[in-house]
PASEBA-1860 file (N, C-alpha, C; in nm, 3 decimals):
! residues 251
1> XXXXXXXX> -5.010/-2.025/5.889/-4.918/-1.952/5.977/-4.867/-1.831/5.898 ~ -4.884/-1.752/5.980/-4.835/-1.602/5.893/-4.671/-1.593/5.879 ~ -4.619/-1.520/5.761/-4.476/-1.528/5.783/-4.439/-1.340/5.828 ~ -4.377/-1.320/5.920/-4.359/-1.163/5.954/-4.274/-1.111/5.810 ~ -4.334/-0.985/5.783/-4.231/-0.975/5.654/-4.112/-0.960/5.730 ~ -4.010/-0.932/5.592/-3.860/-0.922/5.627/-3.852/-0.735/5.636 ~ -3.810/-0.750/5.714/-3.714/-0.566/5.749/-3.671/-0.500/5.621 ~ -3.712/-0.480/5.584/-3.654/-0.351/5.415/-3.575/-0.277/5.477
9> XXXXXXXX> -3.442/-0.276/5.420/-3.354/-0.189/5.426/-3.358/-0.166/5.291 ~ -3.302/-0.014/5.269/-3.321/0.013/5.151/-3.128/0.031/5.064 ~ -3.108/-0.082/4.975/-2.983/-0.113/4.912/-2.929/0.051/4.934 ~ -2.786/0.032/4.918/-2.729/0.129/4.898/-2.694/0.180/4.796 ~ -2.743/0.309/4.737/-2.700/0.345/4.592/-2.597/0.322/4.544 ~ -2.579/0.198/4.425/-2.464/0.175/4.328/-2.407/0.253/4.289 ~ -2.273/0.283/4.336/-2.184/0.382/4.223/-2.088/0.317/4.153 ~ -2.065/0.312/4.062/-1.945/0.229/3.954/-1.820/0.315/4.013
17> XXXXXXXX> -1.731/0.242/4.007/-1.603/0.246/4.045/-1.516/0.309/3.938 ~ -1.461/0.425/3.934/-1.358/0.500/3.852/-1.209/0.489/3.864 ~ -1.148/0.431/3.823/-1.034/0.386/3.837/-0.955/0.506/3.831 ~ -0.887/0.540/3.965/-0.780/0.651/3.926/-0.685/0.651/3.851 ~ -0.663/0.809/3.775/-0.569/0.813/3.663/-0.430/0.795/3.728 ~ -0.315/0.754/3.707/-0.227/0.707/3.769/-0.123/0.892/3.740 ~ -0.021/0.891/3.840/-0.005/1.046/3.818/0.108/1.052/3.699 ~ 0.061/1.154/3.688/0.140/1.241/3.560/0.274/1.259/3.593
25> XXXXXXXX> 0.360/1.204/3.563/0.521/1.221/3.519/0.580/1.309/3.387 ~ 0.640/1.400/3.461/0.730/1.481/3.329/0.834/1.380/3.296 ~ 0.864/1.395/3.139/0.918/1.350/3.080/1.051/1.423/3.018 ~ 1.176/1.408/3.063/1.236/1.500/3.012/1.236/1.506/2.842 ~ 1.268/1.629/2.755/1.269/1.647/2.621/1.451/1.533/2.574 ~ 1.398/1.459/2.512/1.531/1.399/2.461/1.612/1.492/2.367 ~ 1.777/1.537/2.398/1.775/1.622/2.300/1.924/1.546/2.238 ~ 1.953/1.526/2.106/2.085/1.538/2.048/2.166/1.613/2.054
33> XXXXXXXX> 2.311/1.567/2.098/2.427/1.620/2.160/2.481/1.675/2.030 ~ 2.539/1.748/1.945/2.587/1.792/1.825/2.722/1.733/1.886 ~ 2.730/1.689/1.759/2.928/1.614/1.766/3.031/1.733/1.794 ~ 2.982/1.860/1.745/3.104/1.982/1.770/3.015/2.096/1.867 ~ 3.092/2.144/1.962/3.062/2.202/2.060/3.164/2.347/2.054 ~ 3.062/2.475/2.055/3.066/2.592/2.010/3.171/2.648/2.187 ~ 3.138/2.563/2.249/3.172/2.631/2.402/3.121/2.492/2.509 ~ 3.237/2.462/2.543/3.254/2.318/2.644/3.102/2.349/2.775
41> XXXXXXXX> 3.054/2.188/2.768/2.969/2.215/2.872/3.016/2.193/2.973 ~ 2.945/2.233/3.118/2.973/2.203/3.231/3.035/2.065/3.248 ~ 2.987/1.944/3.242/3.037/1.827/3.230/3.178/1.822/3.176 ~ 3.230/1.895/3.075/3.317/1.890/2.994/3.407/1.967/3.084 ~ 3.390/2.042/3.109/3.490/2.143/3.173/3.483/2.118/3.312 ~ 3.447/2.018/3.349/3.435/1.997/3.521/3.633/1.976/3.589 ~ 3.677/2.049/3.674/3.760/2.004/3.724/3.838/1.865/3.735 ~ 3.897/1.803/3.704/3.993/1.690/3.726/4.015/1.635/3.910
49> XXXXXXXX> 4.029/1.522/3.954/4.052/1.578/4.093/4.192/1.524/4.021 ~ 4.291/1.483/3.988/4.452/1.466/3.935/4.468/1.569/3.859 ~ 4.549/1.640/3.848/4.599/1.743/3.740/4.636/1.701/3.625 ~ 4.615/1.738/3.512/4.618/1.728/3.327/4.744/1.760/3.326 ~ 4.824/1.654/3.311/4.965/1.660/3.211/4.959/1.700/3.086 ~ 5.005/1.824/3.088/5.036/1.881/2.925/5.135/1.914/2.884 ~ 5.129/1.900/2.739/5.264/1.921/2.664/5.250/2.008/2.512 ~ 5.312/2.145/2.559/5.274/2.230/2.439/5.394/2.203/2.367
57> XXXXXXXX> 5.316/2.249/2.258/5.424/2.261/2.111/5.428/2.348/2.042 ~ 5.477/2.465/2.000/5.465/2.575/1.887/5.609/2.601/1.893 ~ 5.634/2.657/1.717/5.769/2.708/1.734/5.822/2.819/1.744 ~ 5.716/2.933/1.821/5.706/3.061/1.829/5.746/3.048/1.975 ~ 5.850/3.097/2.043/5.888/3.100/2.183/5.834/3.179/2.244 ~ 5.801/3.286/2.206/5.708/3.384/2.333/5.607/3.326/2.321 ~ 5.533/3.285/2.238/5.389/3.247/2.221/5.355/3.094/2.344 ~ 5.485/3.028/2.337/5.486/2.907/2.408/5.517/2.926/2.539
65> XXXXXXXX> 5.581/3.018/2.548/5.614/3.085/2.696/5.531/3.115/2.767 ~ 5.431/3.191/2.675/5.305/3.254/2.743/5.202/3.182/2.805 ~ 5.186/3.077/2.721/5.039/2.999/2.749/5.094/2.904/2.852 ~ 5.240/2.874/2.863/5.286/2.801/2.976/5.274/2.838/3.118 ~ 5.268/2.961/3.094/5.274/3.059/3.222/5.138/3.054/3.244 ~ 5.065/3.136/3.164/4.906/3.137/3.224/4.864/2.992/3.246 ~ 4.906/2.833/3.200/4.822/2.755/3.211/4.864/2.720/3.343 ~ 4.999/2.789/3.380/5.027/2.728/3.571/4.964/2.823/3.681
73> XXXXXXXX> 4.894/2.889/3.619/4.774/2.954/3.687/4.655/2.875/3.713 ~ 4.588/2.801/3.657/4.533/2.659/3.694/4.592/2.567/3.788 ~ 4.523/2.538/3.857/4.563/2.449/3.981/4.546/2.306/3.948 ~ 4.457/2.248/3.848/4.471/2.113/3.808/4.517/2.092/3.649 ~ 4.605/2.162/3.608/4.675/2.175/3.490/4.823/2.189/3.509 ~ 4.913/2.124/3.471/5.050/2.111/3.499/5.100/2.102/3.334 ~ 5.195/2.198/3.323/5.280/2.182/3.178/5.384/2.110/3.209 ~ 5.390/1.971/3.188/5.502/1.871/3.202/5.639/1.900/3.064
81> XXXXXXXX> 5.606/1.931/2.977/5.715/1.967/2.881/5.675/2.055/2.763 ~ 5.822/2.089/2.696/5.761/2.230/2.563/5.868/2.175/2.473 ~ 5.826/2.165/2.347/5.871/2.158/2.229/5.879/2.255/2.111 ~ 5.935/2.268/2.062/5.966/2.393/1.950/5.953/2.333/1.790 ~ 5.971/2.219/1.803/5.933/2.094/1.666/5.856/2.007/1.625 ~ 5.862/1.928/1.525/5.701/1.810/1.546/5.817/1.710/1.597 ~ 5.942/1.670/1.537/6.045/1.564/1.644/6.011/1.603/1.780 ~ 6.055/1.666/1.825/6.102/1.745/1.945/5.985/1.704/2.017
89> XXXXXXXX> 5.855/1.772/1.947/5.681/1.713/1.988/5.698/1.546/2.012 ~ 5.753/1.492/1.966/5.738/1.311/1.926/5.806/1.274/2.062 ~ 5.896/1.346/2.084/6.046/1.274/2.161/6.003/1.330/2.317 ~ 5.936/1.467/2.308/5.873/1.502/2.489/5.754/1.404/2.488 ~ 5.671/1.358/2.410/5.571/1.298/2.439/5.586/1.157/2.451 ~ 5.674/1.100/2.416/5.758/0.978/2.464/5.798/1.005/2.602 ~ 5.895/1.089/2.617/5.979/1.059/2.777/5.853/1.138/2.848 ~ 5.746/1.188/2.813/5.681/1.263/2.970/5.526/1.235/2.961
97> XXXXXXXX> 5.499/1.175/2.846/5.366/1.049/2.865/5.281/1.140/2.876 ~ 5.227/1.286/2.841/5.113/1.400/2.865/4.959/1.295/2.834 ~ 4.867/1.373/2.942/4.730/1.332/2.951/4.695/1.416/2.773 ~ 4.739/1.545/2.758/4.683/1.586/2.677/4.811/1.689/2.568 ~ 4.818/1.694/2.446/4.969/1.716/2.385/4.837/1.846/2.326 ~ 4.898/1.989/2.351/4.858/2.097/2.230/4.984/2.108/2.163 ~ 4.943/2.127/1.971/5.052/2.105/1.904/5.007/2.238/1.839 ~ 5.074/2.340/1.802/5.083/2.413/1.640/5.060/2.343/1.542
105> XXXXXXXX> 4.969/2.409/1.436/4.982/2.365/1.369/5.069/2.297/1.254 ~ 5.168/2.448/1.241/5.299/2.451/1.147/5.363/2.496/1.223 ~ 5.456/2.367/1.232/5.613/2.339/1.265/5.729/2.269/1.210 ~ 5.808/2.314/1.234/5.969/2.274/1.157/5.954/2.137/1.196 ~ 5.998/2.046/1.099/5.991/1.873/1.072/5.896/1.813/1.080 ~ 5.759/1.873/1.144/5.653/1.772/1.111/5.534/1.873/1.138 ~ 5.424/1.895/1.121/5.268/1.974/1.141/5.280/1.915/1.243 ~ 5.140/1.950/1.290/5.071/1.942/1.431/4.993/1.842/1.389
113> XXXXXXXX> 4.967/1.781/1.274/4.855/1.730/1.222/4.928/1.562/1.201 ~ 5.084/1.570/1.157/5.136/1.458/1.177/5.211/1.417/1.291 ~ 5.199/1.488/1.352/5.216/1.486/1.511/5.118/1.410/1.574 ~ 4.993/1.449/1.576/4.918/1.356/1.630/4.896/1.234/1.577 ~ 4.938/1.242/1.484/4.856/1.073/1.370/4.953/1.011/1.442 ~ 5.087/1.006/1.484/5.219/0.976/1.533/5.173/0.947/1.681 ~ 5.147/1.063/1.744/5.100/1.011/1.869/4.953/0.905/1.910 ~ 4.848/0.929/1.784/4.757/0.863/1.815/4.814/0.697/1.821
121> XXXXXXXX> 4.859/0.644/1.743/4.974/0.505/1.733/5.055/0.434/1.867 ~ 5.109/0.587/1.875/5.241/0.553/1.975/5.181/0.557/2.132 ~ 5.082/0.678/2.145/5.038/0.676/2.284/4.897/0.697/2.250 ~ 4.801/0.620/2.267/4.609/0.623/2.240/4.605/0.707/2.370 ~ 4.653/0.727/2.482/4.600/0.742/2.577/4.650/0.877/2.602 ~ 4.707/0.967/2.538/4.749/1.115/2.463/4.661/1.150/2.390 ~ 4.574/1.297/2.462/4.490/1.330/2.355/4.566/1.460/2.325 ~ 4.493/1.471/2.180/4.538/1.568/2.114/4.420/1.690/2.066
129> XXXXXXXX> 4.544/1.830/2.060/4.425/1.913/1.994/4.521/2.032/1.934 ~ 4.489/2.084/1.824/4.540/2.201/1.751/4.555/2.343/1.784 ~ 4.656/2.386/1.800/4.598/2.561/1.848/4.646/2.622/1.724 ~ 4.596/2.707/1.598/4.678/2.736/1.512/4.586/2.912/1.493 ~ 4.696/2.966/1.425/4.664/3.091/1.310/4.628/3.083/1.146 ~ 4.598/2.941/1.135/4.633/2.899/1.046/4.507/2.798/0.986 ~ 4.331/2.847/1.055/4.229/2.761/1.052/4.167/2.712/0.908 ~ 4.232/2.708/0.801/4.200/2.631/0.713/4.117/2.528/0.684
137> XXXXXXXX> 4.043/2.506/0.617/3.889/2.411/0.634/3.950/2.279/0.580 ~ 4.057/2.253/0.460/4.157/2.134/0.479/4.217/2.102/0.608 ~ 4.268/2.199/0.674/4.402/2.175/0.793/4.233/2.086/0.894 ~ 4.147/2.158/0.887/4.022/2.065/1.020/4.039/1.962/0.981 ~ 3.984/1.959/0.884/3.950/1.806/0.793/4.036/1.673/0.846 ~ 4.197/1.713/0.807/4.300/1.644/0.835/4.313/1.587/0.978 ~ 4.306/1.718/1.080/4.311/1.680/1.200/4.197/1.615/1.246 ~ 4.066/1.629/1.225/3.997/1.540/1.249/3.993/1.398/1.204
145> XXXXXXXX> 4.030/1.392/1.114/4.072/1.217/1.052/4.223/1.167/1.117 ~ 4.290/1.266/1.189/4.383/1.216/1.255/4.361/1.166/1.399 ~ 4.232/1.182/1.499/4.208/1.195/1.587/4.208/1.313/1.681 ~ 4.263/1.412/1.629/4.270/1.513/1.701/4.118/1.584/1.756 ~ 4.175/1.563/1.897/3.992/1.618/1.985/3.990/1.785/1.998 ~ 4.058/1.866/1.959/4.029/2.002/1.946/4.075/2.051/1.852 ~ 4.028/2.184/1.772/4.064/2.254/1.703/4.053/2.400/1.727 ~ 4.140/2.498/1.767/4.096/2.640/1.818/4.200/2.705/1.745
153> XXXXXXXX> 4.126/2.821/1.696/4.226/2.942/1.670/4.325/3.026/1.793 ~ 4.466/3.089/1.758/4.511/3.120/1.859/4.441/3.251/1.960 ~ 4.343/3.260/1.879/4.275/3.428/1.940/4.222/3.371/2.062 ~ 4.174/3.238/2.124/4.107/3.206/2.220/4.198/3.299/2.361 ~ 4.108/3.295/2.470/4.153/3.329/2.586/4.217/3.203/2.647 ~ 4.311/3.281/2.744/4.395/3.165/2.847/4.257/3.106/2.899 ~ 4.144/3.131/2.988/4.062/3.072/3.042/3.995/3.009/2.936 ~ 3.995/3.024/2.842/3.891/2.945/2.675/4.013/2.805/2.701
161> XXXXXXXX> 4.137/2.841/2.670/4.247/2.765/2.640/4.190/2.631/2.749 ~ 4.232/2.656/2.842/4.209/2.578/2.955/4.125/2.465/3.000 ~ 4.003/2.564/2.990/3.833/2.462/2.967/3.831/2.406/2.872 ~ 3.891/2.427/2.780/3.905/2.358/2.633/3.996/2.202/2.691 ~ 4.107/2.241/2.737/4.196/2.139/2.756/4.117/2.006/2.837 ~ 4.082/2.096/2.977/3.924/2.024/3.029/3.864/1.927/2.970 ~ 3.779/1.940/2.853/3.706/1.925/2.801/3.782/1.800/2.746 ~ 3.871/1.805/2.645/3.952/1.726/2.541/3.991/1.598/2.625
169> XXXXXXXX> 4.021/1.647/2.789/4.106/1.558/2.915/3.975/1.435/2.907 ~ 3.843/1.507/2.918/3.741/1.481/2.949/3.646/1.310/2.857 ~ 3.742/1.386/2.748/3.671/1.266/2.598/3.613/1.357/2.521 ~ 3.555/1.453/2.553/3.496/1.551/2.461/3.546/1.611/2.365 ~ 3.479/1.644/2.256/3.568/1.706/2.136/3.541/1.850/2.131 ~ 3.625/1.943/2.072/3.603/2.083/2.076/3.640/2.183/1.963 ~ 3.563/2.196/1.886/3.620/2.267/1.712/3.557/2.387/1.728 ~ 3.584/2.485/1.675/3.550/2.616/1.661/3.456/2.665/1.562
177> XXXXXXXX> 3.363/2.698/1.617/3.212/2.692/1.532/3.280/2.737/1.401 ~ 3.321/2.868/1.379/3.374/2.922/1.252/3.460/2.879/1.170 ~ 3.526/2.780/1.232/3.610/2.651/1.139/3.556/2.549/1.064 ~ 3.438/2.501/1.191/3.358/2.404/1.156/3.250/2.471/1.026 ~ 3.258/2.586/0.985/3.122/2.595/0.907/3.198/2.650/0.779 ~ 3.309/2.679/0.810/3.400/2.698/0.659/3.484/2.554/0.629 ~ 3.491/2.471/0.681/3.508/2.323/0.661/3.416/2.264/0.548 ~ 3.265/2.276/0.646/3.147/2.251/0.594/3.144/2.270/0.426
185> XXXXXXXX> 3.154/2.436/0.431/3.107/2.524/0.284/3.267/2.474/0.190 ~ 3.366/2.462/0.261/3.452/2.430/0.128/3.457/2.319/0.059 ~ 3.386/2.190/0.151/3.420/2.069/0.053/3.512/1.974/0.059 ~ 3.521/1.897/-0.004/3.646/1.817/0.016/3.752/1.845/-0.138 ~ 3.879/1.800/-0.037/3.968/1.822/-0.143/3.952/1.739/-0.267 ~ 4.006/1.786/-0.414/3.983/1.702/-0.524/4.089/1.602/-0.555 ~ 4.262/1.652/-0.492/4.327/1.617/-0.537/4.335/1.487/-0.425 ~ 4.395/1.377/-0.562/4.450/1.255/-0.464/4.561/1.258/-0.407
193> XXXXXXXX> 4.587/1.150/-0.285/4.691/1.176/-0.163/4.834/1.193/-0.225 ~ 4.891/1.110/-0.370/5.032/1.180/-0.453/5.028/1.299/-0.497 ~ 4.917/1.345/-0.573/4.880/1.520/-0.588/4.922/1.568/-0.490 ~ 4.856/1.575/-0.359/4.852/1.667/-0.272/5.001/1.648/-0.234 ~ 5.083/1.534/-0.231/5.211/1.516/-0.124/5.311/1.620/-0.254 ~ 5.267/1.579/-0.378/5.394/1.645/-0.520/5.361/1.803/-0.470 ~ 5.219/1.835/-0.524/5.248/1.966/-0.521/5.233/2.037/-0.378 ~ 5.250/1.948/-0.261/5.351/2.050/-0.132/5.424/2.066/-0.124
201> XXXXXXXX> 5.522/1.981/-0.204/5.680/2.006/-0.236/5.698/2.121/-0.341 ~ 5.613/2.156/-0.428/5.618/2.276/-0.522/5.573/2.422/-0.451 ~ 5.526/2.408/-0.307/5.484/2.547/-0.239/5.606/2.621/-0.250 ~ 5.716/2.618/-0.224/5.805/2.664/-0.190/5.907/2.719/-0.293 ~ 5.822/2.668/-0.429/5.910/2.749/-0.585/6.000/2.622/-0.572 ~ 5.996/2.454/-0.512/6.085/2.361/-0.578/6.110/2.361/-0.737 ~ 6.197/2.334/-0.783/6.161/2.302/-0.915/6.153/2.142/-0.953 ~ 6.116/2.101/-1.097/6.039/1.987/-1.097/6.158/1.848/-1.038
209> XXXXXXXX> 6.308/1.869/-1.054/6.445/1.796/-1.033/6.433/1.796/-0.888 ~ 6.396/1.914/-0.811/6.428/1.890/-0.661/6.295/1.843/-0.648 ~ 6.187/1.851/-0.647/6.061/1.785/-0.628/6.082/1.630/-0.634 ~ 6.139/1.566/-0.734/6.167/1.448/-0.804/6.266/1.384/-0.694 ~ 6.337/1.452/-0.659/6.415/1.376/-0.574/6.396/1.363/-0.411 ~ 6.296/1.471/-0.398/6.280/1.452/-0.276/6.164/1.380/-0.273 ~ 6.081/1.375/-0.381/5.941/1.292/-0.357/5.996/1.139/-0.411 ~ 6.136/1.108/-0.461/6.200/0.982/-0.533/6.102/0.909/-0.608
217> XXXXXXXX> 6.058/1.021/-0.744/5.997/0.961/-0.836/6.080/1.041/-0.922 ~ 6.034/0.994/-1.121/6.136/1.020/-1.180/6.010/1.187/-1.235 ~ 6.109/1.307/-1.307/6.043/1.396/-1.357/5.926/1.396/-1.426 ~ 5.932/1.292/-1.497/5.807/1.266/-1.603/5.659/1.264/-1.484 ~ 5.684/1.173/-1.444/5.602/1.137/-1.295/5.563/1.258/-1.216 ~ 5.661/1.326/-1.181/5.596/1.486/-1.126/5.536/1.575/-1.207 ~ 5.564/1.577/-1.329/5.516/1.662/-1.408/5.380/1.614/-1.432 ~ 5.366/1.501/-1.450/5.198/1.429/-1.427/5.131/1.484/-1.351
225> XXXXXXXX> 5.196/1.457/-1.229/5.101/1.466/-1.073/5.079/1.647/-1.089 ~ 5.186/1.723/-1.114/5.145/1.872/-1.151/5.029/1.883/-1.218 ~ 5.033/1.856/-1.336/4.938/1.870/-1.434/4.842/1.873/-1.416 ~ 4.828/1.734/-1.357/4.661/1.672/-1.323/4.626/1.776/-1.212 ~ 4.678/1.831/-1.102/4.623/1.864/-0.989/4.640/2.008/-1.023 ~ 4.715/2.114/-1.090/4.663/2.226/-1.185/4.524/2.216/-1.302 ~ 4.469/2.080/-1.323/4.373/2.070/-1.396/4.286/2.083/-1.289 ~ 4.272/2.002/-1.220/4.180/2.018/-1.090/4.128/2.115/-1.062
233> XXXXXXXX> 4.223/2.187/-1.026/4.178/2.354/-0.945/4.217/2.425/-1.001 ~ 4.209/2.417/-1.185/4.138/2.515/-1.236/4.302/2.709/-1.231 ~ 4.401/2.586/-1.188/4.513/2.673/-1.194/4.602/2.688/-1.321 ~ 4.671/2.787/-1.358/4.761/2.818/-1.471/4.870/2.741/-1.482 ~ 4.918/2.688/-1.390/5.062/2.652/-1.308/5.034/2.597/-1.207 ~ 5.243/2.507/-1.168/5.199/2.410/-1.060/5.227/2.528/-0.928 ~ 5.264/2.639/-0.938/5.313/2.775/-0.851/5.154/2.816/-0.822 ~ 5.051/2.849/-0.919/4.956/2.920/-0.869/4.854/2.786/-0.787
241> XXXXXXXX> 4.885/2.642/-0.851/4.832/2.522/-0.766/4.812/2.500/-0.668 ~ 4.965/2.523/-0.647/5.020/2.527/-0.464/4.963/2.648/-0.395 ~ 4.966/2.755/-0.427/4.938/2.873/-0.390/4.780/2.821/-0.339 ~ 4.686/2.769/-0.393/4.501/2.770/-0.408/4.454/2.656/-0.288 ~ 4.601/2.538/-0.332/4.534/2.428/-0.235/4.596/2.455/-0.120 ~ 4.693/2.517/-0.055/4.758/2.567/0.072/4.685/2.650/0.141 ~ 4.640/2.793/0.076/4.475/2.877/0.069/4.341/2.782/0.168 ~ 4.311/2.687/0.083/4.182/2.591/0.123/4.297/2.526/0.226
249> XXX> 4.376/2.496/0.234/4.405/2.371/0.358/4.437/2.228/0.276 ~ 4.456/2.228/0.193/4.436/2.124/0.098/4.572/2.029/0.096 ~ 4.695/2.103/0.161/4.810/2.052/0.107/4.883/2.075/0.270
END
């Protein structure tokens, strides 16, 4: 019996299977935030929807007058109180609780610098920041180990002032490139924390009896702490001492 062949169809050409490339996603560039910021970013300076309780401090009255005035030109910035002292600073920031305290640097009874160490303690939830004439690469130093979230010279603009405050309200920190890079280049101070406290009491031409009594150690003892910290820096005297480490910020 015959068998009919089978029908030939002819297979269909094999093609191997190419697995599509799955698509290409940009990747954003990861970049590091630098801890000091030359000029607040957008984020930083974004509006508040509550207004920033502030509380200036300098003991220059027109100067405090002024920035009070321009900062009520801002619509979410309110100057809740003004101080003329670092007490005075202590005692408004007690009764009026500021989101954010600007202090002078140098003021009658206390810096701006022990002002905040005072407020960082008393109120965490008070930020602080420096406005001075007075940018010393010691004076940064200090305030940054005090907590203080800004550092600006007084040359800034009312609108610099402001976004700055922004910024500080914000969590962000804000130092002034040109502070920050003479900070950098000077170093740290040599003298230890009794050095530095004796001979700030000698800025002023104390002599070694009133030094002694106001620092309540005996003469021998100051004349030490002189010595050593005129060896240090390389001074003649505890007069030209004071003079070098006040210079750097040191004292």
């Amino acid at each position: 019996m015959s068998v009919p062949p089978e029908s030939s169809v002819p297979p269909e050409p094999f093609e191997p299977s190419v697995p599509s490339e799955p698509p290409v996603t940009s990747v954003p560039p990861v970049s590091s935030q630098p801890p000091v910021s030359s000029q607040p970013s957008g984020a930083s300076a974004s509006r508040p929807s509550v207004p920033v309780r502030v509380l200036l401090a300098d003991d220059e009255h027109l100067i405090r007058g002024a920035v009070a005035a321009l900062l009520a030109l801002e619509d979410d910035l309110v100057v809740v109180a003004e101080a003329a002292t670092g007490p005075e600073a202590l005692a408004m920031a007690r009764a009026h609780r500021p989101d954010v305290a600007v202090l002078d640097l140098q003021m009658p009874g206390a810096d701006g610098v022990k002002v905040a160490t005072s407020l960082r303690a008393e109120l965490p939830g008070c930020r602080t920041m420096i406005v001075t004439s007075h940018g010393r690469p010691g004076h940064l130093k200090r305030a940054l180990a005090a907590g203080v979230r800004g550092f600006v010279p007084k040359t800034v603009s009312a609108r610099q002032l402001a976004e700055i405050i922004r910024s500080v309200h914000a969590g962000y920190r804000f130092v002034d490139p040109e502070l920050a890079a003479d900070a950098i280049s000077a170093g740290d101070s040599p003298l230890t924390a009794r050095e530095a406290e004796v001979l700030e009491l000698a800025v002023d031409g104390a002599s070694i009896a009133e030094i002694a009594e106001r620092a309540s150690l005996s003469q021998g003892t100051v004349r030490n702490y002189l010595s050593s910290a005129a060896t240090k820096l390389g001074a003649e005297n505890r007069h030209a001492a004071a003079r070098l480490a006040r210079d750097r910020g040191w004292v």
